[in-house]
C-alpha angles and dihedrals in degrees: 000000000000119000103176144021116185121187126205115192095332113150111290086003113090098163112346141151115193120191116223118195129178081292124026122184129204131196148148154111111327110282097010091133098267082116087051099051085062102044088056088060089044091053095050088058093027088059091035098060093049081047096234096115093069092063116341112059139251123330104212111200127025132115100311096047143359114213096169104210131003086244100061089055094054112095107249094232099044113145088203127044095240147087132214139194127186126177129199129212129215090235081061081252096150129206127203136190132171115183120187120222103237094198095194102044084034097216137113108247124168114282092188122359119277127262099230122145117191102257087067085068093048086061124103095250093072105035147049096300099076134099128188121191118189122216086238095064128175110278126201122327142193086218134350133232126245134238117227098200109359110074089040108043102014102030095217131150097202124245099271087052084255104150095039099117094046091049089055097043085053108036105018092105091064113093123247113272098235107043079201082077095061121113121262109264091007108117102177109079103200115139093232095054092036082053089052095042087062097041091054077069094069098023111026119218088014114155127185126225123185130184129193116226097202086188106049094035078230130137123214122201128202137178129209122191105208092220094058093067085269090283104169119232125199107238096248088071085050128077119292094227102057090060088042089057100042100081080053088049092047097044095060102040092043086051128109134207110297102011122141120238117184112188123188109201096332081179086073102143100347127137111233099265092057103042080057092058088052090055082049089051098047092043085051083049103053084043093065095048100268100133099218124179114187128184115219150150094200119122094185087054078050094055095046092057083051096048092048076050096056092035088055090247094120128032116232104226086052093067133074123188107193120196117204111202135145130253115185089332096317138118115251120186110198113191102193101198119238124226124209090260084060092245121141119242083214138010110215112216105259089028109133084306094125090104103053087041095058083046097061108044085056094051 
């Protein structure tokens, strides 16, 4: 599990350490570097799996993350042309990487070798258990496209959420790793009826049907709703933002212990109730040693960590909110510390506050 990130003239990041814990929050004003903190995790795997962060450098833009130049990823104030990362274990097991700006060639190779034991590389960052969903996820589809090697060997769901369908139609009668993230008053554990369970949160009576089109090395997903005399709609006749949740859904019920979830707005066209069952879930998740960090700006995800919090579901100390926010053009991170009744020791200004705010002003 990571402890510790820590960020040297990277983007927005001219000099900053950032604690992780089973569930880290970040939030924060529009492009205040939450976004940031992610992609330097995703460049770390994204250059490990084409095997140029052992000895090469950083590759920029691939699947995982699109930087764009070296030079775009190179703070704007940096007294030295270079960027560092260094990540922290919770085993003390210590990573470090230095990467030199070549202006003329624009690209981040090594300007020393990396300090990188082993164990770094065991980690789920840079494994199979490991799961990244974008904020731009895969909406409703007629059919769905399948994975060759990456549902079966690699048991991954792509991070638009792509091969969802296909992870569930082959995979869905195995049961979920962690039977504490069963839903309440649900006995049997497979992951297809526990994925409806919690989607019944944000859809009641939903069921999933999926068919495989051998032929066409297509999926194709249907919902039924009981009370409708089981008729069976395509998703794209179904709201959009039952298909937009389910990779979320699949990702932490298909995870083990100490797998890495990174989740970018899971809250992504929820009602409130339901964006408050995801916080539930991801809290459920971290409590059961998944390490998820997930990037909102959803105070109703906030309150159903809380909630989790106050219900015994979470520890606290398991638990960090970060709060990006600027300070004289600079980037301030604020980690308002949580107690076991889920209240917050300190409420940053601009901190999920938009509400009362908004109240006020209309009272």
């Amino acid at each position: 599990m990571i402890k510790s990130l820590h960020l040297y003239n990277f983007k927005c990041f001219e000099n900053q350490s950032i604690e992780f814990s089973n569930l880290t929050l970040l939030s924060g004003l529009n492009g205040m570097g939450k976004s940031s903190v992610l992609q330097a995790l995703l460049l770390l795997r994204q250059s490990y799996q084409r095997q140029l962060l052992q000895n090469t450098g950083l590759a920029l833009n691939g699947d995982l993350v699109e930087i764009g130049t070296a030079e775009e990823a190179l703070y704007k104030g940096a007294e030295k042309q270079e960027i560092a990362f260094a990540i922290a274990l919770e085993n003390d097991t210590e990573g470090k990487w230095h990467f030199e700006y070549d202006r003329e060639e624009d690209v981040l190779g090594y300007a020393s070798m990396p300090v990188a034991p082993s164990e770094i590389f065991q980690s789920s960052l840079f494994t199979d258990s490991f799961h990244y969903l974008q904020a731009e996820r895969i909406g409703p589809r007629v059919i769905f496209k399948k994975s060759d090697f990456g549902v079966k060997e690699h048991k991954q769901i792509g991070h638009h959420g792509e091969y969802t369908a296909h992870f569930l139609e082959r995979l869905g009668e195995n049961d979920i790793c962690n039977s504490q993230l069963a839903f309440p008053g649900v006995e049997s554990q497979t992951l297809h009826l526990q994925v409806e369970a919690w989607l019944n949160q944000i859809s009641p009576g939903i069921r999933l049907h999926l068919t495989d089109n051998l032929r066409m090395d297509l999926i194709n997903l249907q919902y039924s709703f009981p009370k409708q005399r089981k008729a069976q709609y395509r998703a794209t006749n179904v709201g959009f933002g039952i298909t937009y949740v389910l990779p979320v859904i699949v990702a932490l019920l298909s995870s083990s212990h100490g797998a890495l979830v990174l989740l970018e707005n899971p809250e992504a066209h929820l009602h409130p109730q339901g964006q408050t069952k995801m916080g539930e879930l991801i809290a459920r998740a971290a409590s059961c040693g998944i390490q998820v960090v997930v990037e909102t700006h959803s105070d109703h995800v906030l309150n159903g960590i809380r909630l989790a919090v106050r219900n015994g579901l979470l520890k606290p100390e398991q638990t960090h909110f970060h709060y990006f926010d600027d300070a004289n053009d600079m980037v301030k991170v604020v980690t308002p510390e949580i107690d076991e009744e889920g209240h917050l020791e300190d409420w940053p200004e601009g901190f999920f506050d938009e509400w009362n705010k908004s109240l006020f002003e209309l009272l």
